[in-house]
C-alpha positions in Angstrom: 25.5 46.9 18.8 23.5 50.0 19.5 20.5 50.1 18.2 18.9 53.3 19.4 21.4 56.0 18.5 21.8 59.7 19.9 18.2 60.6 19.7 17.6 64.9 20.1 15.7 66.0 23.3 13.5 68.5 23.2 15.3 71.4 25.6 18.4 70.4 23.0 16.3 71.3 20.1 18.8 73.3 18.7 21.7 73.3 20.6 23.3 77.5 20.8 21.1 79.1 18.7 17.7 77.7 20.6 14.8 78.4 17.8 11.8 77.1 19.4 10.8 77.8 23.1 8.0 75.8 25.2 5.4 78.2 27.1 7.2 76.9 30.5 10.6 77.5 29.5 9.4 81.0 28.4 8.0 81.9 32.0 11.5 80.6 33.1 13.2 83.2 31.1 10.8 86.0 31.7 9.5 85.6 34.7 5.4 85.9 34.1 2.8 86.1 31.5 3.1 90.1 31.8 6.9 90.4 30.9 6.4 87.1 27.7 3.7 89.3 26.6 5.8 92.5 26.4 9.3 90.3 24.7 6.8 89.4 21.9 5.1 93.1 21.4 8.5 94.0 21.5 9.1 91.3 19.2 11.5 89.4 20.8 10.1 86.5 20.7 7.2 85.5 18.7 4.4 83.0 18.9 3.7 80.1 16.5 1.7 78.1 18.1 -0.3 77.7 21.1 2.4 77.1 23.7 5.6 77.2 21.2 7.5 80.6 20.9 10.5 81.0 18.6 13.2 83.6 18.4 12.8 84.0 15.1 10.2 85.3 13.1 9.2 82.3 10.7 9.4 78.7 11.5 9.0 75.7 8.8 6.0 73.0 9.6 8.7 70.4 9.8 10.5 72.5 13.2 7.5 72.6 15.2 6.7 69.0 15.0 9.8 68.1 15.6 9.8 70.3 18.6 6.4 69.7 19.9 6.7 65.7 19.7 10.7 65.3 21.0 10.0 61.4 21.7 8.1 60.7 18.5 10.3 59.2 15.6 9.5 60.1 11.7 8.8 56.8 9.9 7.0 55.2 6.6 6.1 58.1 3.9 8.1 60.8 6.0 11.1 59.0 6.2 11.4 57.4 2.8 10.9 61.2 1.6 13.4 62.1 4.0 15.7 59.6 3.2 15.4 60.7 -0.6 14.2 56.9 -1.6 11.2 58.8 -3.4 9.9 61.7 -4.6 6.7 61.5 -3.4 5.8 64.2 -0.4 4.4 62.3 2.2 0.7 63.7 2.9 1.3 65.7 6.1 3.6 63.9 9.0 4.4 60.1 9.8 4.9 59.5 13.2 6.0 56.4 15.1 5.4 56.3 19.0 5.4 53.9 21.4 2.1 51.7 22.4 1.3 53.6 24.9 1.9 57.0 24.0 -1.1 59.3 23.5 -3.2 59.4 20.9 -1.8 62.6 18.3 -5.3 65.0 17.6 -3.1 66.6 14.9 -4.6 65.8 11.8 -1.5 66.5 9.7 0.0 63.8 11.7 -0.5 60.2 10.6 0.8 58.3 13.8 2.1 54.7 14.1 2.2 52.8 18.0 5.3 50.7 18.0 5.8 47.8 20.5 8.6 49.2 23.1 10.6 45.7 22.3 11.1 47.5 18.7 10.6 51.4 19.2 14.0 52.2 19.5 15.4 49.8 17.1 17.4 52.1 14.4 16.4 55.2 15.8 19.1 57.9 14.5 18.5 61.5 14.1 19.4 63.8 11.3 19.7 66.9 9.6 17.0 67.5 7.1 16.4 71.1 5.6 18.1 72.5 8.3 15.9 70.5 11.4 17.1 68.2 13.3 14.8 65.3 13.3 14.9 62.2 14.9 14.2 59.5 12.5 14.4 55.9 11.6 17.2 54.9 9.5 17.8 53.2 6.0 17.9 49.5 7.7 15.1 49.9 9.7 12.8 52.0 6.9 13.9 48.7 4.7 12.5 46.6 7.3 9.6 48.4 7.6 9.0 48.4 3.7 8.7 45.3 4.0 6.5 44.5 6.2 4.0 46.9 5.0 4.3 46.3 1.4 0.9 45.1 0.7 -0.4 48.3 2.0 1.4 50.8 0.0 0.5 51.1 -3.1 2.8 49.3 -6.1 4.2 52.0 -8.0 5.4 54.3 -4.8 6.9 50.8 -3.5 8.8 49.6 -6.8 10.2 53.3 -6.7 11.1 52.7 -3.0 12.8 49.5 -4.0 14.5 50.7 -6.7 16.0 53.6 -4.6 17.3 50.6 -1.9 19.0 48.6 -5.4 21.3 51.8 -6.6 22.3 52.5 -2.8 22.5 48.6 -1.4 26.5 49.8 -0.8 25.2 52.2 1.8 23.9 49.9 4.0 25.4 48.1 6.6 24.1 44.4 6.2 25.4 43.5 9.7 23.0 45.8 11.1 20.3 44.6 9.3 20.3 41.5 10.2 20.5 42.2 13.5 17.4 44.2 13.2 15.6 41.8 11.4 15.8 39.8 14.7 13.7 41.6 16.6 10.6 41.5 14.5 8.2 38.6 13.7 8.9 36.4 10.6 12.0 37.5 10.7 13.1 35.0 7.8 10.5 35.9 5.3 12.1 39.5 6.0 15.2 38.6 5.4 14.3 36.6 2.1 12.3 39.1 0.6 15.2 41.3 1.3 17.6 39.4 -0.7 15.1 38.9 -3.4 14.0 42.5 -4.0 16.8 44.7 -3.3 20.4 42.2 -3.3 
């Protein structure tokens, strides 16, 4: 089975109609600081961040974090949002990377350091308000509700759960048990699986 799925690089951000531009690719394209300077006076191109251009003249949060951490995955409150399980928008971004990945100044950005054994288990990407994200998927974000449920607090988790119970149909149980595997009390997972949301 594969468990890390096509995942989005970040020079493939947005494959033929290329949004967001690093700094470096910029210079590629232009040449020098002198010539990027005149494409966005000329407007071009324009500036978002430090380091990110776009072609266009407005970019949404959600794009440039996407685009500035390509090997990052969205997980806990991002993805349950993204994964309409709740209605709750997440406080800033949820961000899982692995262990030894660099700490994230961003203070938007709540970050999570995965094992590398488990990083890429149920990585998918998807389409969410037109970005392309790459993101844990239903099976894993199940797994992970689980093991986190005593830190969440009980209302946003019965919601969760009650999200997984009127779409169990959508989720492919082989696949979840194969995750399950790969993490530590594994069979408490499992049972509290078929307890809560079966």
């Amino acid at each position: 089975m594969i468990i890390r799925q096509t995942v989005v690089a970040a020079d493939n951000y947005s494959k033929g109609d290329k949004m967001l531009i690093s700094y470096n690719d910029c210079i590629s394209q232009y040449g020098n600081d002198y010539k990027l300077n005149k494409a966005v006076a000329a407007g071009e191109l324009f500036k978002v961040k430090p380091g990110i251009y776009s072609t266009k003249r407005s970019c949404s949060e959600l794009e440039i974090v996407a685009f500035r951490y390509p090997n990052a995955v969205f997980t806990m409150n991002s993805a349950f949002y993204y994964h309409s399980l709740t209605d709750v928008i997440p406080d800033g971004y949820h961000l899982a990377t692995e262990k030894d990945a660099a700490k994230i100044k961003d203070k938007s950005i709540k970050q999570y350091f995965v094992r590398e054994e488990r990083f890429d288990i149920g990585v998918t990407i998807k389409k969410y308000n037109g970005v392309i994200i790459n993101i844990y998927d239903l099976e894993r974000m199940l797994i992970e509700l689980m093991r986190n449920k005593n830190k969440l607090p009980f209302d946003y988790y019965k919601e969760i759960i009650e999200s997984y119970r009127s779409r169990v149909y959508d989720l492919d149980i082989q696949k979840l048990q194969e995750y399950i595997t790969h993490f530590p009390k594994s069979q408490a997972i499992f049972e509290a699986i078929q307890l809560e949301v079966m």
